[in-house]
C-alpha positions as CSV (number, residue, x, y, z in Angstrom):
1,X,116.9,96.3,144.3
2,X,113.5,97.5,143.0
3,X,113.1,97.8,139.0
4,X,110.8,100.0,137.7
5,X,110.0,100.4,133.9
6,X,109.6,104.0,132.2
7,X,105.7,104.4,133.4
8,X,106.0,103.7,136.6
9,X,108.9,106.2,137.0
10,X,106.2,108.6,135.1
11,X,103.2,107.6,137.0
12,X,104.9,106.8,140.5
13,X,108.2,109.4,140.6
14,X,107.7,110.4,144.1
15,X,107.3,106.7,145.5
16,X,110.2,105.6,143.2
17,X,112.4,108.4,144.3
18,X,111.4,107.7,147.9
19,X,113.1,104.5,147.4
20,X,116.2,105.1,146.2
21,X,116.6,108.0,149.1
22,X,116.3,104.9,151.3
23,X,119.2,103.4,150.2
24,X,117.3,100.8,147.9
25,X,119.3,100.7,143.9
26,X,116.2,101.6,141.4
27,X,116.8,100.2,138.0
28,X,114.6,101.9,135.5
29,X,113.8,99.7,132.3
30,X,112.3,99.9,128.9
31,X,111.0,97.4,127.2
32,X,111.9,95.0,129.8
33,X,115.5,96.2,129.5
34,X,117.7,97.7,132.0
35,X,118.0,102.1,130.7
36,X,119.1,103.9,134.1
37,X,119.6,103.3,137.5
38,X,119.1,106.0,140.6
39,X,121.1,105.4,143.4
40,X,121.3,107.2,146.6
41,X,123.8,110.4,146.6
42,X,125.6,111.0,149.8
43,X,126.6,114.5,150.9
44,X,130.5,114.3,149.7
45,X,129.0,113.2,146.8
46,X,126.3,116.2,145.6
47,X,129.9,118.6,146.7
48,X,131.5,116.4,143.9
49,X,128.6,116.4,141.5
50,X,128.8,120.0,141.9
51,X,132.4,120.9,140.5
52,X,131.2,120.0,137.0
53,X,132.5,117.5,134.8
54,X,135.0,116.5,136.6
55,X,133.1,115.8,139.6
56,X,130.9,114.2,137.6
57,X,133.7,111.7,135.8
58,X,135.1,110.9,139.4
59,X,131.4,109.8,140.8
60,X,130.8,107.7,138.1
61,X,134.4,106.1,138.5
62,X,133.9,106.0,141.9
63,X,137.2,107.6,142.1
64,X,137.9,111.1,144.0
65,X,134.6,110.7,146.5
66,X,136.1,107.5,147.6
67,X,134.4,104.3,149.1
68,X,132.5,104.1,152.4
69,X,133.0,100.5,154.5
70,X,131.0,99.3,157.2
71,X,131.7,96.4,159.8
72,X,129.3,93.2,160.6
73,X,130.6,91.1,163.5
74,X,130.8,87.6,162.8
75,X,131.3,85.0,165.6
76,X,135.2,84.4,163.5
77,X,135.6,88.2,163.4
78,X,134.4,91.4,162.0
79,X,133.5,91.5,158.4
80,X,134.3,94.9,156.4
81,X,132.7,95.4,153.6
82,X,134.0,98.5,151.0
83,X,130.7,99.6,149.2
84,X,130.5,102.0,146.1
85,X,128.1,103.6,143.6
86,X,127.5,100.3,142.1
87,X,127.3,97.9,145.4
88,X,130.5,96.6,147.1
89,X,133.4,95.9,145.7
90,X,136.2,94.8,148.6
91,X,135.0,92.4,151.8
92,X,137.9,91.3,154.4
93,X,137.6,89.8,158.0
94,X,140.6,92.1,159.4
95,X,141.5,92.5,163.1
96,X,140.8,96.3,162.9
97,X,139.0,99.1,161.2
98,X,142.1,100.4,159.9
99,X,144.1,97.1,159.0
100,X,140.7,96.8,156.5
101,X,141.3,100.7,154.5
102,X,144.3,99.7,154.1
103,X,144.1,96.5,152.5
104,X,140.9,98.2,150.4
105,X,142.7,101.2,149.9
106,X,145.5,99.1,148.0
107,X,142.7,96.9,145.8
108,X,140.5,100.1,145.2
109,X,143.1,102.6,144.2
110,X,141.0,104.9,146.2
111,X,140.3,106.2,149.8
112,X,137.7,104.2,152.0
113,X,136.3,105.9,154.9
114,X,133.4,104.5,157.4
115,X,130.2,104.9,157.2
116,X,126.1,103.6,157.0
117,X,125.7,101.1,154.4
118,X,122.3,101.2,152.4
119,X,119.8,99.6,154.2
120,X,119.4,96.9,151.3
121,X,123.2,96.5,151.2
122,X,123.4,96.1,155.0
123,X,120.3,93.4,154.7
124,X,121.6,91.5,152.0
125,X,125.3,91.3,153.6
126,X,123.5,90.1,157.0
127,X,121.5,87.3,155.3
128,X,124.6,86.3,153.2
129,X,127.1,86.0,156.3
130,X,125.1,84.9,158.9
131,X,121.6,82.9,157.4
132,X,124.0,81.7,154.5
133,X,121.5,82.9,151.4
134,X,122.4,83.9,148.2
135,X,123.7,87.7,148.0
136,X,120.9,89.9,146.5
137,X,121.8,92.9,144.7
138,X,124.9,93.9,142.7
139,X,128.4,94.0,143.2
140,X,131.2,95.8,141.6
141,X,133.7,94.0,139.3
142,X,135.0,96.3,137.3
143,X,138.7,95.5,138.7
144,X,138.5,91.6,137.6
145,X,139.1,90.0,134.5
146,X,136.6,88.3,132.1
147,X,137.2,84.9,132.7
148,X,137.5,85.9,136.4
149,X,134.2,87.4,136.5
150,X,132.4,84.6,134.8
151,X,133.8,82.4,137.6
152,X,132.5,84.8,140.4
153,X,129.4,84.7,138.6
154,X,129.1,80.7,138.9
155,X,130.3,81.0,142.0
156,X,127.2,83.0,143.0
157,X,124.6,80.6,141.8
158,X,126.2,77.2,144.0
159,X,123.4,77.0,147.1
160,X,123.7,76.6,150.6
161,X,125.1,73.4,151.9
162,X,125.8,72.0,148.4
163,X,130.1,72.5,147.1
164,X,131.5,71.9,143.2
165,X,134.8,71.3,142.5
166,X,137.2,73.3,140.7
167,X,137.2,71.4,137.6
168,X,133.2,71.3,137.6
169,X,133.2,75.1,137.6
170,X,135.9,75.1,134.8
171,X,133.8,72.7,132.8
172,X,130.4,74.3,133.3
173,X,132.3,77.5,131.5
174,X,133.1,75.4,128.5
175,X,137.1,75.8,129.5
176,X,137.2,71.7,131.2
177,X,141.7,72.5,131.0
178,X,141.2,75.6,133.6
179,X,140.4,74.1,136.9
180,X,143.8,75.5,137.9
181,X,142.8,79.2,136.9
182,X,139.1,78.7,138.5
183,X,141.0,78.5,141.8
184,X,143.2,81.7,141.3
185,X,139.9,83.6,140.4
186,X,138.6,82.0,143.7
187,X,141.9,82.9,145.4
188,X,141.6,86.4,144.1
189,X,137.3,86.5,145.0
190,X,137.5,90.5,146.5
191,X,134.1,89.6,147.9
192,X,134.4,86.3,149.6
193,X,131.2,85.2,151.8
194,X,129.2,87.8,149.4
195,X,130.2,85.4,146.6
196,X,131.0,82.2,148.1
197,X,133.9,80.7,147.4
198,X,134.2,78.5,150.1
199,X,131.6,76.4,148.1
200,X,134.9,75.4,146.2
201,X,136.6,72.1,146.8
202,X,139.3,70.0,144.9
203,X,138.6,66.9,143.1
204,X,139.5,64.4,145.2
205,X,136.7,66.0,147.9
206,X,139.3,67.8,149.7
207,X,138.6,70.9,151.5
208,X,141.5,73.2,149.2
209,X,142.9,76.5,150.2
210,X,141.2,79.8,151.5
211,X,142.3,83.2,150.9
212,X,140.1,84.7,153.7
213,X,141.6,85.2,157.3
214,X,141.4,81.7,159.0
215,X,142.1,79.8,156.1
216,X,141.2,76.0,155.5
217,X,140.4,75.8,158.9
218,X,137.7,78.8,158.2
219,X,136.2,77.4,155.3
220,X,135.8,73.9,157.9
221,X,133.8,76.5,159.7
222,X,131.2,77.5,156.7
223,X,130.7,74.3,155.4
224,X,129.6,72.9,158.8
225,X,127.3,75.5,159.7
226,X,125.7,75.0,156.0
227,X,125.4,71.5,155.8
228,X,127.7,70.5,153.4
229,X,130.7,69.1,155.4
230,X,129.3,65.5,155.2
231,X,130.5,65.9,151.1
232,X,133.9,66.7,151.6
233,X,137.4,65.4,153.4
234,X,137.3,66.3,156.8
């Protein structure tokens, strides 16, 4: 994601719209706050821009021009990834293309259909899955609750190789009771490995349950190959 304030876009508007034809979000600020954002239009998308308001309602909604997904093969499976006008939104590991639009189809209310991710989305997904770093860029979370959301949100900031508990991440939201509802947000995560919720252990150092395809025995996997086995029960 590049942010640009109101000058640059005056001084620079041909290299700042070269950008976001890459692919890459541009976040225009004032002041040193966040005004607009350009993001890349694909062709279904100028057709729906062009029926008027309602075109324009639906793209903003991400609603009638649908989602796009693309696959990244992991060595546990291929990794789908639903993506939007404001970043993805839905990530599975599913045993086929069309196993994953359904399950997205269901979470998104809307159709998802394949196709290139944005070059920053598709480098920021790789680094996340397979080089374990932190996401970059934004995701979409307009379909989870606030209390939800602020745990997806901690759940971004816990590095590589290190794991909090579920009552840690309740008490570092100022709600020490909710442990039990910090794991149904986890449980509920519609971006798991993008937001890593396999960071999340119980208490007493056990491993806990996993929502994503392989389970307990998958999130085993992750924490190995970060480093941060050696802190929980085998």
């Amino acid at each position: 994601m590049r942010l640009v304030s109101t000058a640059e876009l005056k001084n620079r508007t041909n290299e700042v719209l070269r950008t976001a034809l890459a692919g890459e979000p541009v976040v225009v600020t004032r002041h040193g706050r966040p005004v607009a954002s350009l993001v890349r239009l694909a062709e279904r998308d100028l057709d729906t821009l062009a029926q008027g308001p309602r075109g324009r309602h639906a793209l903003a909604t991400g609603g009638a021009s649908g989602y796009r997904y693309a696959a990244f093969p992991l060595p546990f499976g291929a990794f789908y990834v639903a993506f939007g006008p404001r970043g993805p939104a839905f990530a599975r590991i599913a045993t086929s293309a069309r196993a994953f639009e359904r399950q997205a189809s269901r979470y998104l209310a809307a159709p998802v259909t394949p196709g290139r991710p944005p070059r920053w989305l598709a480098e920021a997904t790789t680094a996340a899955v397979r080089r374990h770093e932190a996401f970059r860029g934004p995701v979409d979370l307009a379909r989870v609750g606030p209390f939800e959301r602020e745990v997806l949100e901690a759940l971004r900031r816990i590095p590589a190789g290190q794991v909090r508990t579920y009552r840690e991440i309740a008490r570092g939201l100022g709600e020490p009771g909710a442990a039990r509802a910090v794991g149904t947000a986890c449980a509920r995560n519609p971006l798991p490995l993008l937001i890593p919720c396999h960071r999340v252990v119980r208490s007493d150092g056990g491993l806990g349950g996993y929502s994503l395809r392989g389970g307990p025995d998958l999130k085993r996997r992750l924490l190995q190959a970060e480093g941060a086995i050696g802190t929980v029960v085998a």
